[in-house]
N, C-alpha and C positions, 0 to 999 in steps of 0.2 A: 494742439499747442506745441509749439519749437521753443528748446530748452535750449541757449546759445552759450559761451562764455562771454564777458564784454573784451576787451582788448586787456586791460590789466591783471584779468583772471588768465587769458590764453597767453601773458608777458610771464606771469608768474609761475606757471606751469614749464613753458619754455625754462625760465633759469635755471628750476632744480634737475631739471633733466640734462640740462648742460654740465651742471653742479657734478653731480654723478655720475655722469657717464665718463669722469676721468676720474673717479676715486676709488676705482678695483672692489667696486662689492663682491662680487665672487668670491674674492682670499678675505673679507669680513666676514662672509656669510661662514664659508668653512672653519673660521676661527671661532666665529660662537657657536658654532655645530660640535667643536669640543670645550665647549664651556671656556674659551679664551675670549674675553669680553672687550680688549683693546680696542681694536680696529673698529668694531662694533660700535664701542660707545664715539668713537670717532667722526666717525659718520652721524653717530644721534647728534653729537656739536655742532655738525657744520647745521642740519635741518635744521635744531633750533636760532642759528648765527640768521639763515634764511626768514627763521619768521615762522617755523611749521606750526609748532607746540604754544606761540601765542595765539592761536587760530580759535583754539575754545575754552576761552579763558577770559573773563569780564576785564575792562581797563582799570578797575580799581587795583587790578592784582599786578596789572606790567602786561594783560594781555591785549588782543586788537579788536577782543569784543566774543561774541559767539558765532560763528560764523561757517554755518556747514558747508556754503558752495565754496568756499576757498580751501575748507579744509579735504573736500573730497577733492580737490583740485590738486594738492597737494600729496595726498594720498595714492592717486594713479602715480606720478611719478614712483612715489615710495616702491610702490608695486611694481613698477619696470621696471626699475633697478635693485628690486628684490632687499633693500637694508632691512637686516634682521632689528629685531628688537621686538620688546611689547608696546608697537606705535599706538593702533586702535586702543590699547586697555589704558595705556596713558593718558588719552586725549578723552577714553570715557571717566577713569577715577579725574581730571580735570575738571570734566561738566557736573559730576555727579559732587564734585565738593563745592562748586561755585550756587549748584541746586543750591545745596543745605545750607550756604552761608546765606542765600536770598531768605532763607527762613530763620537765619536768625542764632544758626550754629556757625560762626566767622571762623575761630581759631583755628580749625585745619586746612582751611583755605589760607587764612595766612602765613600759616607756615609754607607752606606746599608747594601755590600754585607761584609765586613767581620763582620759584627754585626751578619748578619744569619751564616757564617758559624761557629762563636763560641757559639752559638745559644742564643744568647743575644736577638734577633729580628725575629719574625714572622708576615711574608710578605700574603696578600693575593691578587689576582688577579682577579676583574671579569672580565669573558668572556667579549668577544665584542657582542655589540647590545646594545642596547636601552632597557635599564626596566632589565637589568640583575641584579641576584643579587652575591654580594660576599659572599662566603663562610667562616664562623666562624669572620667575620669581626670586632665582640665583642670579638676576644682572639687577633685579630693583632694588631701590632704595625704601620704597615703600610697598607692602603687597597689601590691599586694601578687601575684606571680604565681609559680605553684606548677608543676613541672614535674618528674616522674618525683619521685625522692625529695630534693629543694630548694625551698625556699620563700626567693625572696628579693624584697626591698625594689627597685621601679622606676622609671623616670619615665617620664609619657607619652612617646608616640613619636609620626610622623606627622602626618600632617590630622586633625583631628577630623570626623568623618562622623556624620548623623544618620542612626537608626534608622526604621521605622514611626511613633512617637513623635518627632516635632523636640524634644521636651526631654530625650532618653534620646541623648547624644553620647557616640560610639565613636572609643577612639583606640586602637592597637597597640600595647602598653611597648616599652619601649627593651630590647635588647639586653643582659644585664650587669648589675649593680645591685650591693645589697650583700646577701650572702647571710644569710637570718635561723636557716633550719636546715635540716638537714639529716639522713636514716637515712629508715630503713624505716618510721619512726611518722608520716613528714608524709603518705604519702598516704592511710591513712587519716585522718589529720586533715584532712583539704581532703574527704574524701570526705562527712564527718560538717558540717562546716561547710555543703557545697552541700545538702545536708539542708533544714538552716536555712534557705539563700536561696532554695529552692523552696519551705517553708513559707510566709517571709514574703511569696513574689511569689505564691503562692493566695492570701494575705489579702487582698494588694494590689487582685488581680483581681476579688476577689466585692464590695470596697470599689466598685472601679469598676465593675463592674456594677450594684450598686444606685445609683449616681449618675445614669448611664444609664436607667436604668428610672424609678428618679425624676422625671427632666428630662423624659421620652418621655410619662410618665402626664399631668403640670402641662400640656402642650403639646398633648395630644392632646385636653384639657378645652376649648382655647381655639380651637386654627385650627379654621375652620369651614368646611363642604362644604357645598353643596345647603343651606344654611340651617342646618345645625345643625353640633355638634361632632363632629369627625371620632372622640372617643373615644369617639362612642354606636355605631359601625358595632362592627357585629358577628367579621366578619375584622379589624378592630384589637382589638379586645378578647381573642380568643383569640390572637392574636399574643403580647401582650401580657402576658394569664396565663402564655403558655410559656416565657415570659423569666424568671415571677416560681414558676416550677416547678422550673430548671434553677438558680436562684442558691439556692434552698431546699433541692434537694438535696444544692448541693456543703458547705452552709454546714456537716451534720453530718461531712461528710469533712473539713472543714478541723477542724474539733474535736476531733474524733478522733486525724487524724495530729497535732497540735500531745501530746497527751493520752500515744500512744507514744513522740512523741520524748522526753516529760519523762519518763517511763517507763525506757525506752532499752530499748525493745523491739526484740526482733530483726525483726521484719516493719515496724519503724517506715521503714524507708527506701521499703515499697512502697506505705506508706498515706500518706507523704505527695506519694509520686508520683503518686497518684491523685487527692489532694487538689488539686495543681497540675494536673493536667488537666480535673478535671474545672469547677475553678473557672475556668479558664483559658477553654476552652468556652463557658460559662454568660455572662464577662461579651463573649464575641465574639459570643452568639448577643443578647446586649441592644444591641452596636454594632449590630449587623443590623438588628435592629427598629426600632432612634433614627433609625437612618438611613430606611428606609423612610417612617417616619412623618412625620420630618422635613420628609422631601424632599431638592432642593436645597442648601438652607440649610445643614444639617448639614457640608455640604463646605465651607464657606468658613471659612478661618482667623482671621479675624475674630468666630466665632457660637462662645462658650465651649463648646459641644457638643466642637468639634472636638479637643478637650484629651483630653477623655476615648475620644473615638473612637480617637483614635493610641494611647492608652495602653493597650487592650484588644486591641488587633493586637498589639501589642509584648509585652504581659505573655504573651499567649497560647504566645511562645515561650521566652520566656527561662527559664531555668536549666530547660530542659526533659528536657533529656536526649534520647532518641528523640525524632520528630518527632511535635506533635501529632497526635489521634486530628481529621479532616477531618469538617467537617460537611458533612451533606446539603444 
């Protein structure tokens, strides 16, 4: 089966990538790498002015419905252009409140979800389990954490700790909160929600990998070895192909699970776990490569490489569930 965009999914893609590629995420990314949230939420404005954050959100709320192939469509941009924030946990406490109001709990979807889609409000989500932490939980407005069958409203807790990523900061909620619901339907709503945030962290990651591979290709034209360009060496070149082998193949699995989840296929929760690994892989095996080719350089916090190298370790794990599959 060929998983295609139609013309106004690959229109919609185009923009935000135009959108971004002149709003200096790098000095964003470094701003909320020291907890300076400005520029950051800046860039969450404009996504939302595009339409991002109404992507999974019912129209009753002001959103454009549920919509995973627009939203993973969306989300590779996000991932090029590396915009920090808690996009995926956003867009999953979105689904996961729209769940609950389908059943009958309205009130926090009303409140919530048209605040995020006019990007007034930035949601984050921790994972389920015990001792988790939420992501960027000092830039949300809401930190939402789901435990056995209760979902309630938090506030950070703790130090904020950085992850692989210095602009992906971890805090632990606080103890207590205010309860938003409750019964046997929230866990599968959080279950259906982390759905969504390991969709949107595949898009993110095959985003970031072709940033990577990008940057690697441009650079490998220029530094020069022995006289010539080090991208005419033969072992960089196959290197290089196998980067651009491994984000081609994940890109029909992110289409696909995106394709079940709007479906609401019963196998859709194992295609889009595959979709996250294997995208997840793909842009860890283009860190690999950026880095080798790089060299040095690639490590220093100062060379924009370094943005997207953190974000490819990190994305590799998150909303993973089992631990990734180890490469060779």
């Amino acid at each position: 089966m060929r998983f295609l965009l139609d013309a106004e999914q690959t229109a919609f893609g185009r923009t935000l990538d135009r959108m971004f590629a002149g709003a200096d995420t790098p000095s964003a990314v470094r701003a909320w790498s020291r907890g300076e949230h400005g520029p950051g939420l800046a860039l969450w404005r404009r996504a939302a002015g595009a339409g991002v954050f109404t992507l999974a959100v019912p129209v009753e709320y002001g959103g454009a419905g549920l919509l995973p192939v627009e939203t993973a469509v969306a989300f590779v941009e996000l991932g090029r252009h590396a915009v920090p924030g808690p996009l995926a946990e956003t867009v999953a406490a979105s689904v996961l409140l729209a769940r609950l109001a389908e059943r009958g709990t309205t009130g926090p979807a009303g409140t919530w979800l048209p605040r995020v889609c006019a990007g007034e409000a930035v949601l984050t989500l921790a994972p389920p389990g015990d001792g988790a932490y939420a992501l960027d939980a000092d830039a949300a407005d809401g930190v939402l954490v789901a435990h056995g069958g209760e979902l309630r409203l938090a506030a950070a807790h703790g130090p904020v700790r950085a992850s692989l990523d210095p602009a992906r900061r971890l805090a632990r909620p606080a103890p207590g909160g205010t309860p938003l619901a409750t019964g046997p339907g929230v866990a599968a709503a959080v279950a259906h929600a982390a759905d969504w945030a390991a969709l949107a962290t595949a898009a993110q990651a095959l985003g970031v990998g072709h940033a990577l591979l990008d940057r690697t290709v441009a650079y490998a034209r220029q530094r020069v070895q022995f006289g010539v360009p080090v991208g005419s060496f033969q072992a960089v070149k196959h290197r290089l192909a196998d980067v651009l082998v491994g984000l081609e193949f994940a890109r029909p699995l992110l289409w696909g699970a995106a394709v079940a989840l709007a479906g609401g296929a019963a196998d859709a929760p194992a295609d889009v776990a595959c979709a996250r690994t294997a995208a997840g892989n793909a842009a860890y095996a283009a860190a690999r490569s950026a880095l080798q080719v790089h060299g040095a350089i690639g490590y220093t916090a100062e060379y924009d490489l370094s943005l997207w190298l953190g974000k490819a370790r990190a994305l590799r794990a998150a909303w993973a569930g089992p631990a990734p599959v180890p490469l060779p």
